[in-house]
N, C-alpha and C positions, 0 to 999 in steps of 0.2 A: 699476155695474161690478164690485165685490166677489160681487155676487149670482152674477152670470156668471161669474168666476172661480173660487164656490165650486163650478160645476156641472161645470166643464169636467175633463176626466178627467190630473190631471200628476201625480199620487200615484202613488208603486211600490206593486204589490200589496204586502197583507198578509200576515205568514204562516198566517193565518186564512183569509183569502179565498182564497191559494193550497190550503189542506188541505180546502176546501168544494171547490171547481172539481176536485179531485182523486176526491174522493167522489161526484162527477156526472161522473164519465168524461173530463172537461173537460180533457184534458193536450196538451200538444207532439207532435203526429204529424210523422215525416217517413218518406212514404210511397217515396222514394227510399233512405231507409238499408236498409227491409226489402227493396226489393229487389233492392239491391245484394248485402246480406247473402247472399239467399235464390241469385242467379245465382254467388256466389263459393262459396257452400255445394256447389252442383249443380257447378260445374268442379271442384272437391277433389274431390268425390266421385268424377266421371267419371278424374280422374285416376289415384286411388286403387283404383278398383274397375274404371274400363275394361278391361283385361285378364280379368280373370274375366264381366265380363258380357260381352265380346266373346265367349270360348269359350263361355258358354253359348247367347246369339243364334246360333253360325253351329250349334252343335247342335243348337238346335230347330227352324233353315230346314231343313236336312238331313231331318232326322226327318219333317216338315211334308211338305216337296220329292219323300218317297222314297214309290212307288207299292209297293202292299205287296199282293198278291194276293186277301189276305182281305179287305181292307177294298174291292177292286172287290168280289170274287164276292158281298159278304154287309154293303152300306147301312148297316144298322145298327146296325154298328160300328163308324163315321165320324163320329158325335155324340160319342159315351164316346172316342174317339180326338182329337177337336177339344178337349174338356174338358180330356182331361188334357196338353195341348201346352200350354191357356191358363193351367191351374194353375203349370203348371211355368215358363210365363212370368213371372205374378206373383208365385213365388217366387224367379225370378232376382232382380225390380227392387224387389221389397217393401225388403230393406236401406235401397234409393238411394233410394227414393219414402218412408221412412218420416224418412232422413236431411232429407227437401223441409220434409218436416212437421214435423218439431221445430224446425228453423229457423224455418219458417213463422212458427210460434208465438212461439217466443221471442224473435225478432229486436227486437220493439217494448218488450221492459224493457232494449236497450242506450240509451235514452233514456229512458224515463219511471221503467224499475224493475218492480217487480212493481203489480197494483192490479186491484183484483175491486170493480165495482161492476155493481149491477143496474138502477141509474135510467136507463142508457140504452137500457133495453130497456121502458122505463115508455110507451104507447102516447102521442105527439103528436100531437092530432087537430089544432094549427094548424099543422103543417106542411101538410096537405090541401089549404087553401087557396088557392087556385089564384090569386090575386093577390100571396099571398109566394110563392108559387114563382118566378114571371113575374118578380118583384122580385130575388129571389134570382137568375136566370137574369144579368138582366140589371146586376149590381151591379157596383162596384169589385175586389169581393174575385173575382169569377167573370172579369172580364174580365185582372186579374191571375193568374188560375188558368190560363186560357185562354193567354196570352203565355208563363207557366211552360211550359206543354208545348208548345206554338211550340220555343219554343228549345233545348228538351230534347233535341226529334226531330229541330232543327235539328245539332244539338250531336253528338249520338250517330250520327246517321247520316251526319253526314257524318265523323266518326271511322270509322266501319265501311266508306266506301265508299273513303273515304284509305289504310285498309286493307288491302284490294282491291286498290286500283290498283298500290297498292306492292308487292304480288306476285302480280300479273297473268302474270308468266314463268313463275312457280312453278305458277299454277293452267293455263297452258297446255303444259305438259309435264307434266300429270297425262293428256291425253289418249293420251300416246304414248309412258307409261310401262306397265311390265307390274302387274297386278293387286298382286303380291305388294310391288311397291313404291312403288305408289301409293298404298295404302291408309297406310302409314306416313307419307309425305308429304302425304298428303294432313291426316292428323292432326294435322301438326305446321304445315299451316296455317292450320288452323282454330283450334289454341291459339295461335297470333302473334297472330289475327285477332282472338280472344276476349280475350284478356288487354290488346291497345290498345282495343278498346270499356270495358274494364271499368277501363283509366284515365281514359275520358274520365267515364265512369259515376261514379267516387271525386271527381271535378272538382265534379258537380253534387251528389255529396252532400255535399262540403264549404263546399259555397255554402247548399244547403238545410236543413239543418240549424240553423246559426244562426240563419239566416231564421226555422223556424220557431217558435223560441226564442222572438225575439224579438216575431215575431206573436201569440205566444200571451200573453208577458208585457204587451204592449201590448191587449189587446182586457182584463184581468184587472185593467188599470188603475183607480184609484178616485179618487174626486172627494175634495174638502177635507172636503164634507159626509158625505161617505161613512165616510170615515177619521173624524174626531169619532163619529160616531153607533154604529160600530164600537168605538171606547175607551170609550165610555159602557155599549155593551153590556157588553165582555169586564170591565171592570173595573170600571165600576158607575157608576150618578150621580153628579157629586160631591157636590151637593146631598142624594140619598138618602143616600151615606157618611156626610157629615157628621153628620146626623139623627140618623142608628143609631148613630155612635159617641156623640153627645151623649144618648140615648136609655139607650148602657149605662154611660157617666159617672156619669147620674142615679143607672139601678137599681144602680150600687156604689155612688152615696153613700149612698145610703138604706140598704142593706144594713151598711155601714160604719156609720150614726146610731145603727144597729138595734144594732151590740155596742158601743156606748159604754156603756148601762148596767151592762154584765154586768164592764167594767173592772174592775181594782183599784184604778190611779191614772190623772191624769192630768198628764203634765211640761209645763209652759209655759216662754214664752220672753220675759216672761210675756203678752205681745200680739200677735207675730208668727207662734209658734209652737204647737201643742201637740200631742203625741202621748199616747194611747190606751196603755196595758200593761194586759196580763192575762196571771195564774199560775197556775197550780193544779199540784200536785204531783203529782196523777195523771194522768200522758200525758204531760208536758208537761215536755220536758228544759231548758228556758229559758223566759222571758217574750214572748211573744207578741206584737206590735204590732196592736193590731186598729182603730186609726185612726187618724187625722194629716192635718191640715192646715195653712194658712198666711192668717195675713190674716183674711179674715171668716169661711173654715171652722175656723181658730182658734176665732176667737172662738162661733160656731157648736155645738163640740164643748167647750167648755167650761163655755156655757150649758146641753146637755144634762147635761153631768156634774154640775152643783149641780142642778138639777132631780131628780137620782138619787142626791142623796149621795155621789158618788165623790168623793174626797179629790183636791185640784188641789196638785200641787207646782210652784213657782216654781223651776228649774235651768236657764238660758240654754244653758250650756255642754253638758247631757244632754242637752236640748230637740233643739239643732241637729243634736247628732251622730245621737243615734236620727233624726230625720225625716233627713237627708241617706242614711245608708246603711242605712234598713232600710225592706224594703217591706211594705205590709199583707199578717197574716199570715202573720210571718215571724220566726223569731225573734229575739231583740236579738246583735248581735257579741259575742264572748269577751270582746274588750276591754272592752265595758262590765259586765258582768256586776258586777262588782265595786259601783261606782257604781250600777245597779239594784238591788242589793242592801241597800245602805243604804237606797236609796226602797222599797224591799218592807217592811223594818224597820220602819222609820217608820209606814207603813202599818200592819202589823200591830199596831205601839203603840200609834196613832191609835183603832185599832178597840177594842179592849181599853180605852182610858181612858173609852169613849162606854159600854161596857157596863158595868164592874167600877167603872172612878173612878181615883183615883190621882193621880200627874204629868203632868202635861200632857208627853207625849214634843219633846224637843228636835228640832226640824225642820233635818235636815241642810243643810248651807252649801257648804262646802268639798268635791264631792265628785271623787271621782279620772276623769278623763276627760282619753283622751289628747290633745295640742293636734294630732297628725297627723290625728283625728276631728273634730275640730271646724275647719268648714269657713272661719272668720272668725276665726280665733286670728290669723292675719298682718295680718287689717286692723281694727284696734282701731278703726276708723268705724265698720263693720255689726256691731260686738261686742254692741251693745244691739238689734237685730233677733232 
């Protein structure tokens, strides 16, 4: 039962899988908004420019209409005389016809937006297949498509013929009115007639639309297995993560192992702790932490330091404070400066008594570390960690 559950599709898309289906042309159509768009485009326009395109139409019937003597006596000059009536036609309507076509066009990013993709124009030779088409024909989503425009034609035309009927007076006293004022009336019932068709039209595309909305986010839907395997991609194995962070753990420890020798000192805590310093007075505006650990890489990095001769200081209170706020490095805090200072001393007399001889230098005790730094000064239990 889980099996089946994980196949069954109840996941909202991703925003992944929406920006894929986006880049395959794969969006929300609603072929009613354009052309709702595109008929309310064409009434502005006819409204707007009616008048001017009306005076140019009755000037070209005229011009058309009007028997012109040259053009009987002499044929062939009724070709170059047609040309130029049609030219001057289509520069009456080019404005209104070019106004079809930008709407045309644009109409489809007041839903989706802008989107230039070429995969759907990528050749599907299993559409050809003439048992998915047949399938296709006869599917859910076709016999739903099919009921959509039922009711469309059902809807709209019977808005257009309610129309009608509702002024049926009006269209029969166009017969036995005079030209010059029927054609005004006549106009103004054809926009009553057009603007109730094109409420009932806003009807359906207020219906269709979220329709399509939500047909599109429902077919975009993803499985449980879908959704995991999708995370695994975008953000990686966890297993592989883990790996590779345990992988570069490693190559810093080893890197870290690598400048324990090159130390000056090394501060213990003196079992829980111990940090790494190195100084050198050229470059190098403070002491440097180039490793630290806790526990067995304590112990670990101290082993290497007798192995190399680097000098191990026993300071709990230095110990904590450098491993707590300094990272590998990095250089040591202001505040302890002071307190390293002594363990650089130390050091350098340590070095000096192995080569020259001398006093054995006095191995600092007391050294100055603030107790705001030292992260176990409040609880005198972990004081010996």
């Amino acid at each position: 039962m889980a099996e089946d559950s994980d196949l069954e599709k109840t996941e909202q898309p991703s925003q992944r899988r929406l920006d894929q289906a986006r880049e395959e042309g794969q969006v929300a159509r609603s072929r009613e908004l354009s052309t709702f768009t595109v008929l309310m485009a064409g009434g502005a326009g006819l409204w707007l420019m009616g008048a001017s395109l009306s005076e140019q139409l009755i000037k070209l019937i005229k011009e058309g209409l009007t028997i012109n003597a040259d053009l009987v006596f002499k044929p062939e000059l009724m070709m170059p005389h047609l040309h130029e009536l049609s030219f001057e036609a289509l520069m009456t309507f080019l404005p209104y016809l070019i106004l079809l076509l930008v709407v045309a066009t644009f109409s489809p990013l007041l839903l989706n937006g802008w989107m230039f993709s070429l995969k759907p124009l990528v050749p599907d030779f299993s559409k050809l297949n003439p048992a998915s088409g047949i399938g296709r024909m006869f599917s859910v989503h076709s016999l739903v498509e099919l009921g959509k425009a039922i009711a469309k034609s059902l809807l709209v035309g019977g808005i257009g013929a309610w129309a009608i009927w509702h002024n049926r007076d009006n269209v029969l006293l166009l017969v036995s009115e005079p030209v010059v004022q029927g054609i005004p009336h006549l106009g103004s019932v054809m926009w009553t007639c057009f603007a109730t068709i094109m409420g009932g039209m806003l009807v359906i595309v207020g219906v269709d639309v979220p329709f399509q909305l939500w047909e599109h986010n429902k077919k975009l839907k993803m499985t449980k297995e879908e959704v995991r395997r999708e995370a695994k991609e975008s953000e990686g194995d966890p297993q592989v993560k883990a790996k590779i962070r345990s992988m570069q753990r490693e190559m810093a420890r080893r890197r870290m192992m690598a400048e324990i020798p090159t130390a000056d000192v090394v501060v213990t805590n003196p079992t829980h702790f111990s940090v790494a310093l190195k100084y050198s007075e050229n470059g190098m505006r403070a002491p440097v932490v180039v490793a630290k650990g806790t526990h067995l890489m304590a112990a670990k990095i101290k082993e290497i330091a007798m192995a190399n001769n680097v000098p191990i200081l026993e300071a709990p209170p230095l110990a904590r404070a450098l491993y707590k706020h300094t990272d590998l490095g990095q250089s040591i805090p202001e505040a302890l400066y002071t307190a390293v200072a002594e363990v650089l001393a130390y050091v350098y007399q340590l070095r000096r008594y192995k080569t020259v001889g001398g006093n054995y230098p006095v191995q600092p005790s007391e050294l100055p570390v603030p107790k705001d730094l030292d992260p176990y000064h409040t609880n005198p239990e972990l004081a010996g960690e």
